[in-house]
C-alpha positions as CSV (number, residue, x, y, z in Angstrom):
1,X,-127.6,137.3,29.9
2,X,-129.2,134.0,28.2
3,X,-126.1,133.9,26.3
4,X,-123.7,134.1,29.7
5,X,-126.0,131.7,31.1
6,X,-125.2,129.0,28.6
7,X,-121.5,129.1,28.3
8,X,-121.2,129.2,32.2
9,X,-123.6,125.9,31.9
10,X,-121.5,124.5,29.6
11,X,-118.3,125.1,30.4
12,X,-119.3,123.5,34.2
13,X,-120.5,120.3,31.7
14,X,-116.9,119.8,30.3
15,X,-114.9,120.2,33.3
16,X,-117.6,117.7,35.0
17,X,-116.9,115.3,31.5
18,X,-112.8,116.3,32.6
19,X,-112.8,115.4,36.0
20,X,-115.0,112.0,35.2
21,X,-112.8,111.1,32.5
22,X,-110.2,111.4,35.3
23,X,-111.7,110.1,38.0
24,X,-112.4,106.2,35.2
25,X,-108.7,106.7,34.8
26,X,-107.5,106.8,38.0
27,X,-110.1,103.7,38.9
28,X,-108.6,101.8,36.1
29,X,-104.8,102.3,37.0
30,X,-105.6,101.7,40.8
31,X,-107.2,98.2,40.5
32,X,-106.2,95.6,43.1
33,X,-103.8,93.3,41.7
34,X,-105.1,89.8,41.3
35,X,-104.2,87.0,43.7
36,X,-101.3,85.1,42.5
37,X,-100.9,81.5,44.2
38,X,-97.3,80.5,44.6
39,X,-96.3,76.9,45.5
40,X,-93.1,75.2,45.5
41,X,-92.6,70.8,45.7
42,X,-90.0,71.9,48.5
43,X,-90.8,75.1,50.5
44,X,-94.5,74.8,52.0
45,X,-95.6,78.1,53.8
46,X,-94.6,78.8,57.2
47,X,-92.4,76.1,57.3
48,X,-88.7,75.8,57.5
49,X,-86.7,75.9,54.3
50,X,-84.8,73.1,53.8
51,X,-81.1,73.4,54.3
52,X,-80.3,72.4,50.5
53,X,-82.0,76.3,49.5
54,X,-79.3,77.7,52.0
55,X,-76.3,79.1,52.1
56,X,-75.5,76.6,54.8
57,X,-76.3,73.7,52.2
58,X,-76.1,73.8,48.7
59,X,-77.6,77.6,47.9
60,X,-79.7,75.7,45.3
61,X,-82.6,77.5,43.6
62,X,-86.0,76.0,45.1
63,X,-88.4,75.1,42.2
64,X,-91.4,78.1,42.2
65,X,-94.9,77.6,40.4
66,X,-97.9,80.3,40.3
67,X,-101.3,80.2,38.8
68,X,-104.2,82.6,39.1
69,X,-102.5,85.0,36.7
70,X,-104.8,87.4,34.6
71,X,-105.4,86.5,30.8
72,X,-103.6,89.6,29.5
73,X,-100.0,89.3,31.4
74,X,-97.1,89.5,29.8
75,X,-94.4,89.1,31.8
76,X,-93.6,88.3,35.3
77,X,-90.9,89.3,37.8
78,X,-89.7,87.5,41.1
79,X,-88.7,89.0,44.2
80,X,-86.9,87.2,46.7
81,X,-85.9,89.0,50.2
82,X,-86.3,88.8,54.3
83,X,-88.3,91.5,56.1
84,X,-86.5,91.2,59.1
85,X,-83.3,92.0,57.8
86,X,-83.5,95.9,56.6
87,X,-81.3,98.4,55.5
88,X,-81.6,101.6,54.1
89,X,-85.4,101.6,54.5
90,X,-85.4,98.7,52.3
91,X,-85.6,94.7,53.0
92,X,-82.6,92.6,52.0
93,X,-83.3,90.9,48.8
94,X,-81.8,87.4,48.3
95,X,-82.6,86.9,44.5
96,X,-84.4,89.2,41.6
97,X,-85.8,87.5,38.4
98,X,-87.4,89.8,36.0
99,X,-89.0,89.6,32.4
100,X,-89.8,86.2,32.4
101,X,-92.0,85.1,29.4
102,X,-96.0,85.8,30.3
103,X,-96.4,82.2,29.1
104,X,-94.7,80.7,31.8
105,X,-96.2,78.8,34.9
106,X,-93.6,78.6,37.1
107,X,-89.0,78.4,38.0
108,X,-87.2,75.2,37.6
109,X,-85.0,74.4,40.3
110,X,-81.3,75.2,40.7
111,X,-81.3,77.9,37.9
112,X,-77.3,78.2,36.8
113,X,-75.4,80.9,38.8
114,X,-73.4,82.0,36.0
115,X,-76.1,83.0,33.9
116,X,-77.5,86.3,34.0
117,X,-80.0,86.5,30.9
118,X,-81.3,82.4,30.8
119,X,-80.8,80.6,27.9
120,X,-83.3,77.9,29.2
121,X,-85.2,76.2,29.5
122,X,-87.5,77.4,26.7
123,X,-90.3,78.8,28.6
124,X,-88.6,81.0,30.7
125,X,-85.4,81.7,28.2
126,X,-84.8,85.5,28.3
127,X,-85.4,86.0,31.7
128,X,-83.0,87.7,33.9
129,X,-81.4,87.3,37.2
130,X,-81.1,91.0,38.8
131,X,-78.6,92.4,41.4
132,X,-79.4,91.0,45.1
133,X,-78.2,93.0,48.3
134,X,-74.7,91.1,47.8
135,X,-74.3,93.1,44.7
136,X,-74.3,90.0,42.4
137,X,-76.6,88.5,40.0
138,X,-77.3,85.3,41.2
139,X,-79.2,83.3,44.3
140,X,-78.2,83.7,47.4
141,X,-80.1,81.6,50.2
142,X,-80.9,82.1,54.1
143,X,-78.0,82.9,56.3
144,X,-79.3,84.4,59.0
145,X,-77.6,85.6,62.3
146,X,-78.3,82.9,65.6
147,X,-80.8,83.8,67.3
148,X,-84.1,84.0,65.7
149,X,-86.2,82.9,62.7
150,X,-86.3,85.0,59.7
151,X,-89.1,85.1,57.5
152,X,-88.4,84.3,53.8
153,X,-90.8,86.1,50.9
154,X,-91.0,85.1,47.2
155,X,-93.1,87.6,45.5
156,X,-94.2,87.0,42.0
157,X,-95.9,89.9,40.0
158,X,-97.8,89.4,36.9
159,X,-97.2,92.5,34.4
160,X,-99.3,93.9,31.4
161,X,-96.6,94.5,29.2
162,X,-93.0,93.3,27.9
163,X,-91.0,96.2,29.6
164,X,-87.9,96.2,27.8
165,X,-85.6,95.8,30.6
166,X,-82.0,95.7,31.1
167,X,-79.8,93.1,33.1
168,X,-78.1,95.0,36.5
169,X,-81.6,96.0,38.0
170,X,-81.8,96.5,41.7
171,X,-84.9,95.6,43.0
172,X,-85.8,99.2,43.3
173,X,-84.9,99.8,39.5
174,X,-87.3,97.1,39.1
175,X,-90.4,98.4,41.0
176,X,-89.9,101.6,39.8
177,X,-90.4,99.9,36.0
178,X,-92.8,98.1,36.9
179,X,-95.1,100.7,38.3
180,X,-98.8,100.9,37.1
181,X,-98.3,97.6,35.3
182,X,-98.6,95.1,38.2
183,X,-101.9,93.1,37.9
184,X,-101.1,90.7,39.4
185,X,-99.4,89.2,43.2
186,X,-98.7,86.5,45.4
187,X,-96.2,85.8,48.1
188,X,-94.7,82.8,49.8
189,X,-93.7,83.1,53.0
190,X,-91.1,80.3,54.6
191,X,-88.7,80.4,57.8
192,X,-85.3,79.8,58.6
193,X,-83.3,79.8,62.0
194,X,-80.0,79.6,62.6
195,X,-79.3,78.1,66.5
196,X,-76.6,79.7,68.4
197,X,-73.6,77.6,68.9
């Protein structure tokens, strides 16, 4: 009987050690991401993009910086898109960037449409420009339909590890690899209307 009694009580002690073991793991990999601030010299929040980061101007790159980025990331990833336009289930995406170098701080301006895998400059040399909702791997700017402001979203996420990724990602390629090794986010959010004619 004593014998039964102490296997039953020890058995209960390892699947309680199990389940805590578990229950640290599952604490760990469902941390909130850190705050990411991200701040360009010529989109401020809320405010309406200028016309020189559209398609109805020059559809040039705006200049992106971030900060607050935890100590151990290793790469980061861009998501460009507008909420209000949606289909599929999904938002439209106006520009992916993925694996750029951990190091870096921030996207120069007017990055070179004909270049999928950057060449330069050096700190962000490697990174890739991934397939937005026009099928091509390059920028695309606002070009909304009259009649109402749209809401522009850059996304930067800070990652834990140099996923070896391909170029030709979609954006949901991308989140799918990128899953459990966010640890880092921030958005900026900017507008742009097109006025009936």
């Amino acid at each position: 009987m004593r014998l039964a009694t102490t296997f039953c009580a020890a058995l209960i002690l390892s699947v309680a050690a199990a389940a805590g073991s578990t229950f640290a793991k599952a604490t760990v990999d469902e941390q909130t991401p850190a705050t990411l601030t991200v701040t360009s010299p010529t989109i401020k929040a809320n405010e309406t993009i200028p016309v020189d980061h559209t398609a109805d101007g020059k559809n040039e790159s705006p200049a992106l910086s971030w900060s607050g980025a935890p100590a151990n990331t290793r790469q980061f990833a861009l998501v460009y898109d507008d909420p209000d336009v949606v289909f599929g289930g999904q938002t439209f995406v106006h520009w992916l960037v993925y694996k750029v170098p951990g190091t870096a701080k921030g996207l120069p301006a007017n990055l070179p449409i004909d270049q999928v895998t950057l060449t330069g400059p050096a700190d962000i040399a490697g990174s890739i420009q991934g397939l937005s909702g026009f099928k091509r791997a390059l920028y695309r700017g606002p070009a909304p339909p009259p009649g109402k402001p749209h809401h522009y979203t850059w996304t930067v996420y800070a990652l834990d590890a140099e996923l070896p990724l391909s170029e030709g990602l979609t954006r949901n390629q991308l989140m799918e690899a990128m899953k459990g090794h966010i640890i880092g986010q921030g958005s900026l959010v900017a507008i742009y209307e097109r006025k009936p004619k």
